[in-house]
mmCIF file of the N, C-alpha and C atoms, coordinates in Angstrom:
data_MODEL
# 
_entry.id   MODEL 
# 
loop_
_atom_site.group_PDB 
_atom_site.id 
_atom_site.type_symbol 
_atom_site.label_atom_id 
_atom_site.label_alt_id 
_atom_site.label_comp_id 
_atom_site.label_asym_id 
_atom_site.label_entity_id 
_atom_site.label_seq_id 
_atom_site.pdbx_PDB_ins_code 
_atom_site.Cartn_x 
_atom_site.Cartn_y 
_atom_site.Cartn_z 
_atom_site.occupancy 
_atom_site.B_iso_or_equiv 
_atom_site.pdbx_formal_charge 
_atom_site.auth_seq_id 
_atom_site.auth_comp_id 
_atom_site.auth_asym_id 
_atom_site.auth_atom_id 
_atom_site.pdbx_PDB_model_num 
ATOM 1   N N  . UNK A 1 1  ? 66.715  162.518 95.528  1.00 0.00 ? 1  UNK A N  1 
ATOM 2   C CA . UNK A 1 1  ? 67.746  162.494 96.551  1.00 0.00 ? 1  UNK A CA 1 
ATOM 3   C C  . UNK A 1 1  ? 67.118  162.088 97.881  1.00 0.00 ? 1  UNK A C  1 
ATOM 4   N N  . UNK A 1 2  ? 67.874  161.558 98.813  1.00 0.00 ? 2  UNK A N  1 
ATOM 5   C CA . UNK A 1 2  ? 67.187  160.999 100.129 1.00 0.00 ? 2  UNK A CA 1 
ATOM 6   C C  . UNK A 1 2  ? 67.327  161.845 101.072 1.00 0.00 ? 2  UNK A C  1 
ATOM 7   N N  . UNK A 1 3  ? 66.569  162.476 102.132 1.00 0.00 ? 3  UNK A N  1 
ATOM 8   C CA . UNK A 1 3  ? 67.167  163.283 102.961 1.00 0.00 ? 3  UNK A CA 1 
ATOM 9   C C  . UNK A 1 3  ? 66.954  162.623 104.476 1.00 0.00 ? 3  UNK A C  1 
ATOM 10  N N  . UNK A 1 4  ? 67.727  162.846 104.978 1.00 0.00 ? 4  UNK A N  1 
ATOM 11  C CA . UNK A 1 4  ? 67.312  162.405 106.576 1.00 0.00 ? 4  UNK A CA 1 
ATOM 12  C C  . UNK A 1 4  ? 67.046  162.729 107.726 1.00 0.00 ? 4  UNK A C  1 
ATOM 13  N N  . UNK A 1 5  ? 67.357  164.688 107.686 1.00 0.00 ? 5  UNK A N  1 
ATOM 14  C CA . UNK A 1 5  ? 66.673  165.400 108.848 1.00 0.00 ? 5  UNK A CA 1 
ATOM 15  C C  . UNK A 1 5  ? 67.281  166.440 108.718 1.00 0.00 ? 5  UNK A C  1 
ATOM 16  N N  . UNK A 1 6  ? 66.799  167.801 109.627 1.00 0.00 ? 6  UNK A N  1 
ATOM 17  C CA . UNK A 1 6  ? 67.244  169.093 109.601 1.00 0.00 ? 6  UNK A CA 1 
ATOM 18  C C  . UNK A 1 6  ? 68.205  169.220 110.086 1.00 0.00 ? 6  UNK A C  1 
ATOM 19  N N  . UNK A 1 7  ? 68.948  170.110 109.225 1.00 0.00 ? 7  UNK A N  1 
ATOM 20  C CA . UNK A 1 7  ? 69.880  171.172 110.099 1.00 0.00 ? 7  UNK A CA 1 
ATOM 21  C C  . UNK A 1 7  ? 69.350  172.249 110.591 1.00 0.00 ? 7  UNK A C  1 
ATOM 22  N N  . UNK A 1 8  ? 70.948  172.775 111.441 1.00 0.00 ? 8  UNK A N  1 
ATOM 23  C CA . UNK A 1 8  ? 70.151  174.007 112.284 1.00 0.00 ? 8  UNK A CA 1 
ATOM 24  C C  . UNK A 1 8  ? 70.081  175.135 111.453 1.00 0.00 ? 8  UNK A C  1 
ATOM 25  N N  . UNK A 1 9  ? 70.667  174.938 110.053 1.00 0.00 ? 9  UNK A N  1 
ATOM 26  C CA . UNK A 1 9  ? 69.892  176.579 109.200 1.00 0.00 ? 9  UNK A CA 1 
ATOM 27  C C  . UNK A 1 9  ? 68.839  176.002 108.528 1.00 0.00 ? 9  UNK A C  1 
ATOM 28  N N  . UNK A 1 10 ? 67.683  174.677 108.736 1.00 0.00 ? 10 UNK A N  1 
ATOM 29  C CA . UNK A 1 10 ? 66.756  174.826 108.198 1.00 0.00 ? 10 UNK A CA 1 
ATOM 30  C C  . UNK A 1 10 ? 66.299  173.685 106.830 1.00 0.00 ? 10 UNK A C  1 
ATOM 31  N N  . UNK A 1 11 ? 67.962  173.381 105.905 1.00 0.00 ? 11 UNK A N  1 
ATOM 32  C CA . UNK A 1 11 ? 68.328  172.560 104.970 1.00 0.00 ? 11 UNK A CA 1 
ATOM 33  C C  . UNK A 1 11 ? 68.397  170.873 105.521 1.00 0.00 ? 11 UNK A C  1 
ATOM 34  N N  . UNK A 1 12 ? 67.411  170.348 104.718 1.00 0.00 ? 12 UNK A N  1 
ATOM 35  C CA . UNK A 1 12 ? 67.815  169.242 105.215 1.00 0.00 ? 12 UNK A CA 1 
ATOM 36  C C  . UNK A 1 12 ? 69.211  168.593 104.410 1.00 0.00 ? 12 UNK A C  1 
ATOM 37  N N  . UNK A 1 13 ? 69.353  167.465 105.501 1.00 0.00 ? 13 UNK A N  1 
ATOM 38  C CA . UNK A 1 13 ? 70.351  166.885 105.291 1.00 0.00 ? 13 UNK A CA 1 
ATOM 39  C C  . UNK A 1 13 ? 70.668  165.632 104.397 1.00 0.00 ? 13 UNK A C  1 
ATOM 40  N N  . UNK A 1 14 ? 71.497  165.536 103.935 1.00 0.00 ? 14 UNK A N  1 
ATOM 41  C CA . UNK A 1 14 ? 71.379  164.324 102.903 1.00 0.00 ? 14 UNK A CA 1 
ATOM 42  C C  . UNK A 1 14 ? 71.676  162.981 104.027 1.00 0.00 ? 14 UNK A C  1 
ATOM 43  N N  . UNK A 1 15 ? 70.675  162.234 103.358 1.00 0.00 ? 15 UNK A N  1 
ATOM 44  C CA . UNK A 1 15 ? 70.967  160.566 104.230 1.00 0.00 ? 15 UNK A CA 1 
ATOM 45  C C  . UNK A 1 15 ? 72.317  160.308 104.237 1.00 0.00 ? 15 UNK A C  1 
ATOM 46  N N  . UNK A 1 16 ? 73.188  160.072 102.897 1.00 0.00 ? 16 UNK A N  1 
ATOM 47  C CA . UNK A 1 16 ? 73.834  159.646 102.897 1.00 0.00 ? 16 UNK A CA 1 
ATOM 48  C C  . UNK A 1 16 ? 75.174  160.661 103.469 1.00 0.00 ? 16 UNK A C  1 
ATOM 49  N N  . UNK A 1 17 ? 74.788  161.823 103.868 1.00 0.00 ? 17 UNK A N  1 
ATOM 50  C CA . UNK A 1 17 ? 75.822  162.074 104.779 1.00 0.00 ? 17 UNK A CA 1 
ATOM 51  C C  . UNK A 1 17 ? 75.742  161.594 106.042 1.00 0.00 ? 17 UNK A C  1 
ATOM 52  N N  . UNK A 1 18 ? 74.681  161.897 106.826 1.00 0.00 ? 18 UNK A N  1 
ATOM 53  C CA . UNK A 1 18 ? 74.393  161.108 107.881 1.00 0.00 ? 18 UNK A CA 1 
ATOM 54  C C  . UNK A 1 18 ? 74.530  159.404 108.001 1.00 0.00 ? 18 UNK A C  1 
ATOM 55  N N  . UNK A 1 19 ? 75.085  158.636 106.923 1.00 0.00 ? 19 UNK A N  1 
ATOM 56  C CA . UNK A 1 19 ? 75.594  157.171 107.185 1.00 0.00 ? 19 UNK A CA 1 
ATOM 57  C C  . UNK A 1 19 ? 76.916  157.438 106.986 1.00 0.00 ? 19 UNK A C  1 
ATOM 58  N N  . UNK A 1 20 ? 77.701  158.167 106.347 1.00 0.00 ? 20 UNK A N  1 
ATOM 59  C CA . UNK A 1 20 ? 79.059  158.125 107.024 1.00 0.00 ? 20 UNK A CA 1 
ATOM 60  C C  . UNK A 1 20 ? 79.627  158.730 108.252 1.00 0.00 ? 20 UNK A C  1 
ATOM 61  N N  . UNK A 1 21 ? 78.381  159.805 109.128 1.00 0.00 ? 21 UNK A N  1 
ATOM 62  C CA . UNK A 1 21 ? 78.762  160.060 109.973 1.00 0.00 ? 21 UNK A CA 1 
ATOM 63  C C  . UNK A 1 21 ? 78.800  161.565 110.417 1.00 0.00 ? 21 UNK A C  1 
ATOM 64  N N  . UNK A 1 22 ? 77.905  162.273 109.297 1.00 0.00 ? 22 UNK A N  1 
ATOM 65  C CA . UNK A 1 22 ? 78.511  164.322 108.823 1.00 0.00 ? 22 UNK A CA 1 
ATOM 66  C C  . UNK A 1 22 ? 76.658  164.409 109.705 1.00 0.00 ? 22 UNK A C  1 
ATOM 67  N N  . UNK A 1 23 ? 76.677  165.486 110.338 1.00 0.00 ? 23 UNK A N  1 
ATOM 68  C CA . UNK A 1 23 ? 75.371  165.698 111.045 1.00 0.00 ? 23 UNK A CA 1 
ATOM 69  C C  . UNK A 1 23 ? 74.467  166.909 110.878 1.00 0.00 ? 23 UNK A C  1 
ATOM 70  N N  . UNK A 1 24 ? 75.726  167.615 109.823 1.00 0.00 ? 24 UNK A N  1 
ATOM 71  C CA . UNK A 1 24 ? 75.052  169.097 108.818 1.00 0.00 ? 24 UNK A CA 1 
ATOM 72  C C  . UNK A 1 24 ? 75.266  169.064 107.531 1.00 0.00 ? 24 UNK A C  1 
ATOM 73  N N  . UNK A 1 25 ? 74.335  170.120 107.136 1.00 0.00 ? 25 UNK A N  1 
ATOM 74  C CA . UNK A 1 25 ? 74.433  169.837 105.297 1.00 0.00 ? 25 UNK A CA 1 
ATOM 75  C C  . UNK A 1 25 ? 75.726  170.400 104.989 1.00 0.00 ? 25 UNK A C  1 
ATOM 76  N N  . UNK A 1 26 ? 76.169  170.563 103.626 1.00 0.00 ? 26 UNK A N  1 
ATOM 77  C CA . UNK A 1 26 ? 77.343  170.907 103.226 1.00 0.00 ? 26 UNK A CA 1 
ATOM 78  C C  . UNK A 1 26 ? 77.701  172.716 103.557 1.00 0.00 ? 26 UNK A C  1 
ATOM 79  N N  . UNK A 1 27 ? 76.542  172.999 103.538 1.00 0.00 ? 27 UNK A N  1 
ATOM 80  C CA . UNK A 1 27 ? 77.277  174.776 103.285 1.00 0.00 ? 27 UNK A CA 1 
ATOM 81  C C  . UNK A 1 27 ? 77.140  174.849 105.173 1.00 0.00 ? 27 UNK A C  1 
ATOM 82  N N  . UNK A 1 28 ? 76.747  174.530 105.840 1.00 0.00 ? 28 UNK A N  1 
ATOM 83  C CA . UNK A 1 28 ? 77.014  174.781 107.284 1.00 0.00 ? 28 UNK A CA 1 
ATOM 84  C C  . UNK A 1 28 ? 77.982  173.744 107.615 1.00 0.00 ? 28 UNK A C  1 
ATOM 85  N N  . UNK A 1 29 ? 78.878  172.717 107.266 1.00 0.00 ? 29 UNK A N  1 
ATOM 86  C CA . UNK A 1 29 ? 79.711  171.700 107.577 1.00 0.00 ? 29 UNK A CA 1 
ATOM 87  C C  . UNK A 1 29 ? 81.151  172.429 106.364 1.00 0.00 ? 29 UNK A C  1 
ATOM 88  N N  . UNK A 1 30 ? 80.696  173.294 105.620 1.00 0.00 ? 30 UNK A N  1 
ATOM 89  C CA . UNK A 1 30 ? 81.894  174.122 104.894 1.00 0.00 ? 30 UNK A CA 1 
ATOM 90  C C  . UNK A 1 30 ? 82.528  174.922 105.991 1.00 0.00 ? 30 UNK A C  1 
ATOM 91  N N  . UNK A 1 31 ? 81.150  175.862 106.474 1.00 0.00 ? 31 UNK A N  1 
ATOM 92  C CA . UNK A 1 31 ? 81.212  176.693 107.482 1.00 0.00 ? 31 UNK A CA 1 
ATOM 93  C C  . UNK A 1 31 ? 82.435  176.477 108.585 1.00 0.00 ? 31 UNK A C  1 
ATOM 94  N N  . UNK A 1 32 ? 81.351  175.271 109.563 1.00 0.00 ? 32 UNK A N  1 
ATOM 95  C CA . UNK A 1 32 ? 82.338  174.648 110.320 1.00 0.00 ? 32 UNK A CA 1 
ATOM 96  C C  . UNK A 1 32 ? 83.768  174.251 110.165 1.00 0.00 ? 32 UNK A C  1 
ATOM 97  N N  . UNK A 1 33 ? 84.076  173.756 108.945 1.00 0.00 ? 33 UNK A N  1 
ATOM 98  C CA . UNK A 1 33 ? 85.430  173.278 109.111 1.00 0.00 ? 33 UNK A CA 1 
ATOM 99  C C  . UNK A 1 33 ? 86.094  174.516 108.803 1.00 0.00 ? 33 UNK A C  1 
ATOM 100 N N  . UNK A 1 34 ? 85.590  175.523 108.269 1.00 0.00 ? 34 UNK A N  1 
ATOM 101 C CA . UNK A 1 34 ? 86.697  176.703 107.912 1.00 0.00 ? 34 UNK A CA 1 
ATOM 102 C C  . UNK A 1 34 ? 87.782  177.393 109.273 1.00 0.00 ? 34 UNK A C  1 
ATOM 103 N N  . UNK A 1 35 ? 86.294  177.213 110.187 1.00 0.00 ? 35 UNK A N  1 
ATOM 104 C CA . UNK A 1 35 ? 86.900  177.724 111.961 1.00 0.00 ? 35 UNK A CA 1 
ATOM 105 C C  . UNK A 1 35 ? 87.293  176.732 112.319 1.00 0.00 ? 35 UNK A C  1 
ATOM 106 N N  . UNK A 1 36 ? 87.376  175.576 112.566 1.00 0.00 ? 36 UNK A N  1 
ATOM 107 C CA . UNK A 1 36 ? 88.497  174.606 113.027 1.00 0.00 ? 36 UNK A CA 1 
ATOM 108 C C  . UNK A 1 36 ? 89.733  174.675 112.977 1.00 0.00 ? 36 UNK A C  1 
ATOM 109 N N  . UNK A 1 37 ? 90.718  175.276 113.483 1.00 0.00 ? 37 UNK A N  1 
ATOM 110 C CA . UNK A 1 37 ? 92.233  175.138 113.409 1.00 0.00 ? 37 UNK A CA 1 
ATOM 111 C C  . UNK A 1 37 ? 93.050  173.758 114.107 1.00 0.00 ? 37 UNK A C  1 
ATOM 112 N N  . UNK A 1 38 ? 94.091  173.496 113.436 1.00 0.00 ? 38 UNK A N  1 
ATOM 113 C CA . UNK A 1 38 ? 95.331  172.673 113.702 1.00 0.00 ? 38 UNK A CA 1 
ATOM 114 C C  . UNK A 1 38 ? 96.562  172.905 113.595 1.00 0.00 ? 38 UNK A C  1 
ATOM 115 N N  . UNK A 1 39 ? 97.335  172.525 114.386 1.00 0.00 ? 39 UNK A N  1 
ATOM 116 C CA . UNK A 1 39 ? 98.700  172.797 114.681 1.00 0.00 ? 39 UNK A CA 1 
ATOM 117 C C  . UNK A 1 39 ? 99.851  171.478 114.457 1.00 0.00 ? 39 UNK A C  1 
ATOM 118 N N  . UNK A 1 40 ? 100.542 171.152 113.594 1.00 0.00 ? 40 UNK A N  1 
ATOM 119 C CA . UNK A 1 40 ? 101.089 170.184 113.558 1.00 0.00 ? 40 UNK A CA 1 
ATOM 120 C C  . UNK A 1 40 ? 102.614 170.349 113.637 1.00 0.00 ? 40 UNK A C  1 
ATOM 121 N N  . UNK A 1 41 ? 103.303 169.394 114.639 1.00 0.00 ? 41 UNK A N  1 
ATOM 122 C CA . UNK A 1 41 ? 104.308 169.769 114.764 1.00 0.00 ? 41 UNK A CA 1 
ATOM 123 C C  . UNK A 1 41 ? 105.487 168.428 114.656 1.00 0.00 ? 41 UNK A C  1 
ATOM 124 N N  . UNK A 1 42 ? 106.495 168.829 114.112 1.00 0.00 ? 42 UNK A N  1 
ATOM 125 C CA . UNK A 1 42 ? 107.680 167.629 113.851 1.00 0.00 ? 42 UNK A CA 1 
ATOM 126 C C  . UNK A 1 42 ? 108.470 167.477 115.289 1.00 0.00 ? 42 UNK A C  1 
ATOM 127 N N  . UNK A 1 43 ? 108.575 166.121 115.940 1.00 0.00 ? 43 UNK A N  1 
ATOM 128 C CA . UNK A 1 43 ? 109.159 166.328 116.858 1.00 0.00 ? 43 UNK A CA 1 
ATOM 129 C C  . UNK A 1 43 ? 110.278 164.966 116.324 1.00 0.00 ? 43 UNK A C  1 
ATOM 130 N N  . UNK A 1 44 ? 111.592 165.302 116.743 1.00 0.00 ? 44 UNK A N  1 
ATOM 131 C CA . UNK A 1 44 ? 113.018 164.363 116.221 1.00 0.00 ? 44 UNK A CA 1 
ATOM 132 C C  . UNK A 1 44 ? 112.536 163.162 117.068 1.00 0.00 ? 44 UNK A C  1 
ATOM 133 N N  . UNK A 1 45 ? 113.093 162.521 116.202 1.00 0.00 ? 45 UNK A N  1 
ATOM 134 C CA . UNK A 1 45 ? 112.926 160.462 116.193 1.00 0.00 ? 45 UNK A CA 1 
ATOM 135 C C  . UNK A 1 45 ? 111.289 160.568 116.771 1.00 0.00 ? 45 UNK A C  1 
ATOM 136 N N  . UNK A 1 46 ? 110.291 161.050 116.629 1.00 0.00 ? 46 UNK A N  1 
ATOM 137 C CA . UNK A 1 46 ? 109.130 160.873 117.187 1.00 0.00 ? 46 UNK A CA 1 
ATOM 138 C C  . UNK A 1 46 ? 107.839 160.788 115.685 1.00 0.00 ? 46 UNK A C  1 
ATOM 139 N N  . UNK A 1 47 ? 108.280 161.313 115.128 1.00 0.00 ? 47 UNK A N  1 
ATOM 140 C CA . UNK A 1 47 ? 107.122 162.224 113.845 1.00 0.00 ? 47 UNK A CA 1 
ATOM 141 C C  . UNK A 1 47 ? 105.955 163.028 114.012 1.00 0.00 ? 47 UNK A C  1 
ATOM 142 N N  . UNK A 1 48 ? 105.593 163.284 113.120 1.00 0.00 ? 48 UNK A N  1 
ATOM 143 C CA . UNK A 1 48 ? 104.188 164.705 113.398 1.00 0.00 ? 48 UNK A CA 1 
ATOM 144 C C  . UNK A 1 48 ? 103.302 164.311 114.819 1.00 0.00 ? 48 UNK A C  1 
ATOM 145 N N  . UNK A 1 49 ? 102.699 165.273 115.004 1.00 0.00 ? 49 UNK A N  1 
ATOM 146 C CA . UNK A 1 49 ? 101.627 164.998 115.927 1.00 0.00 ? 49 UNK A CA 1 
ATOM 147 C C  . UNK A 1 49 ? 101.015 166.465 115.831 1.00 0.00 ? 49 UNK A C  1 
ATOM 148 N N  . UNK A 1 50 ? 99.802  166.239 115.764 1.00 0.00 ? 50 UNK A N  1 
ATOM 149 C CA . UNK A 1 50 ? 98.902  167.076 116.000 1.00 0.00 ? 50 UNK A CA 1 
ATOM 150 C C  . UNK A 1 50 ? 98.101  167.336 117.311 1.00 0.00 ? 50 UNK A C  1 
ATOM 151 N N  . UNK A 1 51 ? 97.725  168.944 117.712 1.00 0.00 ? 51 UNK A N  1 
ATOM 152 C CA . UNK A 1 51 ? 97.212  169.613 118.151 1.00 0.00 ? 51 UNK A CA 1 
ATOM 153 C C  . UNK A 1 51 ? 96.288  170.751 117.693 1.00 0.00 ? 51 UNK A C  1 
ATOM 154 N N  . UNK A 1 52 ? 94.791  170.936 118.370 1.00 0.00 ? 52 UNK A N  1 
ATOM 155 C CA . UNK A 1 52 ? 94.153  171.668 117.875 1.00 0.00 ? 52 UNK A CA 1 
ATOM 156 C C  . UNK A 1 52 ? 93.826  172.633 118.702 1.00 0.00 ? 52 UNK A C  1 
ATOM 157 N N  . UNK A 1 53 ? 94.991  172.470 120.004 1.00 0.00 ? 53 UNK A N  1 
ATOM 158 C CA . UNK A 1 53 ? 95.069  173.671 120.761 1.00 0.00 ? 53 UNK A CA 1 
ATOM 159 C C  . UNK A 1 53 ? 96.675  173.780 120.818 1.00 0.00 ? 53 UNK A C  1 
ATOM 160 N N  . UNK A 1 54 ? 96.868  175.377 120.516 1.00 0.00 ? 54 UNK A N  1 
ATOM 161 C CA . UNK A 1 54 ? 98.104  175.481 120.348 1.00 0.00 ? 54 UNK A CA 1 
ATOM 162 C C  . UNK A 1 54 ? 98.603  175.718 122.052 1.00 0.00 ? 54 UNK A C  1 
ATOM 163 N N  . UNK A 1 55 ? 98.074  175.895 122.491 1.00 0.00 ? 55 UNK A N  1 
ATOM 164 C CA . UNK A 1 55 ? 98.492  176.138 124.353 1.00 0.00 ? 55 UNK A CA 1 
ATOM 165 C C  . UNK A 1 55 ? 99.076  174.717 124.745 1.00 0.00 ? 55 UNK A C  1 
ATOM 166 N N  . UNK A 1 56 ? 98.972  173.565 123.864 1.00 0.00 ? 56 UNK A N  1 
ATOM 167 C CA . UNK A 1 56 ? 99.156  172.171 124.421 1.00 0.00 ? 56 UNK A CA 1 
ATOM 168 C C  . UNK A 1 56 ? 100.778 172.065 124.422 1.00 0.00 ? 56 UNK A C  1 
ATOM 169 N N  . UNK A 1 57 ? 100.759 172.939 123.170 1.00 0.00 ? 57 UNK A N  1 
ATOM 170 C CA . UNK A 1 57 ? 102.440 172.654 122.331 1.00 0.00 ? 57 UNK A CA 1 
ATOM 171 C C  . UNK A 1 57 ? 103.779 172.943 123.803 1.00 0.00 ? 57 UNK A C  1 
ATOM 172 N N  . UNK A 1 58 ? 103.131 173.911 124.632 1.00 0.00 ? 58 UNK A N  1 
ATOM 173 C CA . UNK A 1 58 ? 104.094 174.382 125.467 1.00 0.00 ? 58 UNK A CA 1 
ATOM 174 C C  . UNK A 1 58 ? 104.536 173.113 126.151 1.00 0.00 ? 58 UNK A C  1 
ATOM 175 N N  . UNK A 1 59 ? 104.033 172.639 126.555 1.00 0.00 ? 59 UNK A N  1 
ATOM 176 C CA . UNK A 1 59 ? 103.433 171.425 127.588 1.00 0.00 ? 59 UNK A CA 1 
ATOM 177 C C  . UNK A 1 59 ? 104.343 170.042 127.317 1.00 0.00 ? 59 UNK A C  1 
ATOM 178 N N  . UNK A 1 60 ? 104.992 170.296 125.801 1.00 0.00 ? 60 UNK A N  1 
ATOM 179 C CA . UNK A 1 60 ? 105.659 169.198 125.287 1.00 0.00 ? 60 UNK A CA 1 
ATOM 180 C C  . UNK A 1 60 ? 107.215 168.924 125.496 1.00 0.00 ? 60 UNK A C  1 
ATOM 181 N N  . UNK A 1 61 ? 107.313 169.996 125.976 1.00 0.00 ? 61 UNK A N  1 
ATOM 182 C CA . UNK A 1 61 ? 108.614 170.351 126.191 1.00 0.00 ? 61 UNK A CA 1 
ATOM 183 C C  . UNK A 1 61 ? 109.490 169.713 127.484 1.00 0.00 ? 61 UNK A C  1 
ATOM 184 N N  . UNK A 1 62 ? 110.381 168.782 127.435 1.00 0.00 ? 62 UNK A N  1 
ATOM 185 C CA . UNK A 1 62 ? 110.874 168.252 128.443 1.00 0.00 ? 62 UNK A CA 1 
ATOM 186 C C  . UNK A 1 62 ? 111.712 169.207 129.742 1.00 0.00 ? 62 UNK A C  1 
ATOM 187 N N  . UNK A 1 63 ? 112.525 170.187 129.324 1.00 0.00 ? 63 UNK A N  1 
ATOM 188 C CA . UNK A 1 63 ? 112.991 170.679 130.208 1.00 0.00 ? 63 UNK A CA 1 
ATOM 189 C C  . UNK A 1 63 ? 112.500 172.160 130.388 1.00 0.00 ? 63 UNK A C  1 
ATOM 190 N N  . UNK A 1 64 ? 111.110 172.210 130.680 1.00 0.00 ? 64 UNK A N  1 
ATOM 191 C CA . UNK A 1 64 ? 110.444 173.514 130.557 1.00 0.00 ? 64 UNK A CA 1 
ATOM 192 C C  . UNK A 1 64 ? 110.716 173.624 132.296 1.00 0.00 ? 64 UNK A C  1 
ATOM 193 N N  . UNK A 1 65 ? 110.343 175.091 132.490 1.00 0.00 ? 65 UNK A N  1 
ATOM 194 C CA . UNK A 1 65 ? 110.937 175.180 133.963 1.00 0.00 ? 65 UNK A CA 1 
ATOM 195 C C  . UNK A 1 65 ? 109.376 175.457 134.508 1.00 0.00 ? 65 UNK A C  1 
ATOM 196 N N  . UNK A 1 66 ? 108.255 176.811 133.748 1.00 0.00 ? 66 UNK A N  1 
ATOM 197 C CA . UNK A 1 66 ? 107.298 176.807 134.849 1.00 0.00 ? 66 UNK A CA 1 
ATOM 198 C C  . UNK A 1 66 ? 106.094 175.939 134.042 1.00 0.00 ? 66 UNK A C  1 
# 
């Protein structure tokens, strides 16, 4: 297998993750994506859009007062 440099627990990393672009090995890039949240929301005649801060969602609102 090819590896191409450390992660920060120590495991190196596979090359070929690092040519598509991934900068940790798999069980710390599992890690990571588990805590990543998203918020996706349907808005009429518009379609989905995503947010990965839900504080944004308020913000979308045309006739919000504060």
């Amino acid at each position: 297998m090819l590896y191409g440099f450390e992660c920060e627990c120590g495991d190196e990393v596979d090359a070929r993750r690092i040519a598509i672009g991934y900068q940790t090995c798999l069980r710390c890039g599992d890690v990571e994506a588990k805590q990543r949240k998203f918020l996706i929301a349907n808005f009429n005649k518009q379609g989905y859009q995503l947010f990965s801060n839900p504080d944004d969602l308020r913000f979308t609102n045309p006739k919000r007062t504060t």
